[in-house]
N, C-alpha and C positions, 0 to 999 in steps of 0.2 A: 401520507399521500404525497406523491410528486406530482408538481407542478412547472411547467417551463414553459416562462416566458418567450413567448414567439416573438414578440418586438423589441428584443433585444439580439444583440450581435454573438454568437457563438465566441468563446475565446479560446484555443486551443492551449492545453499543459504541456511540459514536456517531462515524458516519465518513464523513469528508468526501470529493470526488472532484472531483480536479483534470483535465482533459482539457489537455493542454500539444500544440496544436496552430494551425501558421499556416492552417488549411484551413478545418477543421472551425468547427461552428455549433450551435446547443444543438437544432438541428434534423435534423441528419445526424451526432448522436456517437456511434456503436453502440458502441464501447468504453466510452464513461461510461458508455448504458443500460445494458449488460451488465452493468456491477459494481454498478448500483444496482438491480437486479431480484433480482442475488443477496443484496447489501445486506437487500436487505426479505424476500427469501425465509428468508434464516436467522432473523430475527426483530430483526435490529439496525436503528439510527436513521441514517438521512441528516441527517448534521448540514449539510452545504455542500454547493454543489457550482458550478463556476466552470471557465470557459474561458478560457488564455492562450496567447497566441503562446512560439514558440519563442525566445526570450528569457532568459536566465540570471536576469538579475537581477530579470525580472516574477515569474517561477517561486517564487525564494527569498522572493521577496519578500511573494509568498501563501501559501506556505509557513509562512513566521514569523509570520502574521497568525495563520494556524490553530491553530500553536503556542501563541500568546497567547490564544487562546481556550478557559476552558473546558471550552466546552461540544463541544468537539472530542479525541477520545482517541485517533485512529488517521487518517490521509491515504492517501489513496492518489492518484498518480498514471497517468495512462495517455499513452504516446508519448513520444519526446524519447530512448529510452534505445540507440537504433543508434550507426550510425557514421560519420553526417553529418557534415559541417561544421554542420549545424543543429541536432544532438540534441544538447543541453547541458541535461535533467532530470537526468543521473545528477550533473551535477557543481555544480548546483542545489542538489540532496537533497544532496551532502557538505559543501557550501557552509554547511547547519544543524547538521546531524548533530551530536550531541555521543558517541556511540557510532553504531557502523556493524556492521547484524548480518550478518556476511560471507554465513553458511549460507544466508542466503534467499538470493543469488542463484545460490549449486552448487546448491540443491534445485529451485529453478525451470530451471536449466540440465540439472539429470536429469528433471525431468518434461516439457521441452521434448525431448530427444533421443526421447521415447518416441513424441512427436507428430510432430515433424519433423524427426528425423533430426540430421545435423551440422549445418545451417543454426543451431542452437539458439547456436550461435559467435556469431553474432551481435545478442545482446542483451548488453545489461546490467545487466539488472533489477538490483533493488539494495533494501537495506534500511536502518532504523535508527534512531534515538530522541532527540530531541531536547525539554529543557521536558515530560517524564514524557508524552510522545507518539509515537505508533506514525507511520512514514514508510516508504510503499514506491514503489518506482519500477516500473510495467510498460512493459511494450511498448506498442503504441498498437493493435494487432490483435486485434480481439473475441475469438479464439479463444484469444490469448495473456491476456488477460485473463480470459476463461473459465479456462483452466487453472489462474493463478496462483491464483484462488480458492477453486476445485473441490476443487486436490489440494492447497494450502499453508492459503492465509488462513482458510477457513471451518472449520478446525479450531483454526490458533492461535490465534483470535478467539471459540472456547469455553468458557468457563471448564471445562465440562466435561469436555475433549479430555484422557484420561493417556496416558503418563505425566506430560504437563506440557505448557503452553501459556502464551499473550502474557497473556492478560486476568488470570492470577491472581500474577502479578508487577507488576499493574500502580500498585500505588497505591505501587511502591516506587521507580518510575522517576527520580522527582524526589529523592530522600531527599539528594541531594546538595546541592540548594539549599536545604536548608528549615534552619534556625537548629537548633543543637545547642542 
């Protein structure tokens, strides 16, 4: 169940969206738009947003860029998470990861069977935290990225969401780099 505190103060993230496809073009990416219409519909910032081929090392490699930045608190990714020989986002996103929050991807796996059944086997969304930053991995299919959002992200990305969500743990992400 989601719950959101109405007396408290809405706090806007700022969140980038990577589109990790050989196809796609910032002119046919309905999975990027998708997550940026929700992006600005909840009230949060489009900090970035960039297109890469299916590539490991271009992925990570944008990845850590966003990570260094910032003015970036949360990624998100769309495509790359099947079970190609081509879909190497999931091993991308581990490739930074300094924690890996396992749950997102069983909660995205039960919100996935409710929509389509067993096929839901076949993702790998993913999650996790790298440099006091949010990192998730979807699918590349508008609807799987609708959902991811719908029933996961636009809650943990609430400060307001109880009993507990992403944004009010966040300024603690990094506590491990910063000088005792």
């Amino acid at each position: 169940m989601s719950r959101i505190d109405e007396t408290m103060a809405f706090v806007p993230v700022r969140i980038a969206v990577l589109t990790v496809s050989d196809t796609r073009t910032a002119g046919d990416d309905r999975s990027g738009d998708r997550l940026v219409e929700r992006i600005a519909g909840a009230g949060h910032v489009l900090a970035a947003r960039g297109i890469v081929t299916d590539d490991r090392a271009l992925i990570a490699g944008q990845l850590r860029d966003w990570i260094a930045d910032k003015d970036v608190d949360v990624i998100l990714t769309t495509g790359g998470t099947g079970l190609t020989g081509r879909d190497v986002t999931v091993e991308a996103h581990r490739d930074v990861y300094e924690k890996e929050i396992e749950a997102f991807g069983t909660v995205f796996t039960i919100v996935s069977m409710q929509k389509i059944g067993t096929s839901a086997v076949q993702s790998r969304a993913c999650g996790g935290v790298a440099g006091g930053t949010y990192l998730f991995a979807l699918p590349g299919s508008p609807g799987a990225c609708r959902d991811a959002w719908d029933e996961i992200l636009r809650w943990q990305l609430d400060i307001r969401h109880r009993p507990c969500n992403f944004v009010e743990i966040m300024p603690r992400l990094d506590e491990h780099l910063r000088r005792k």
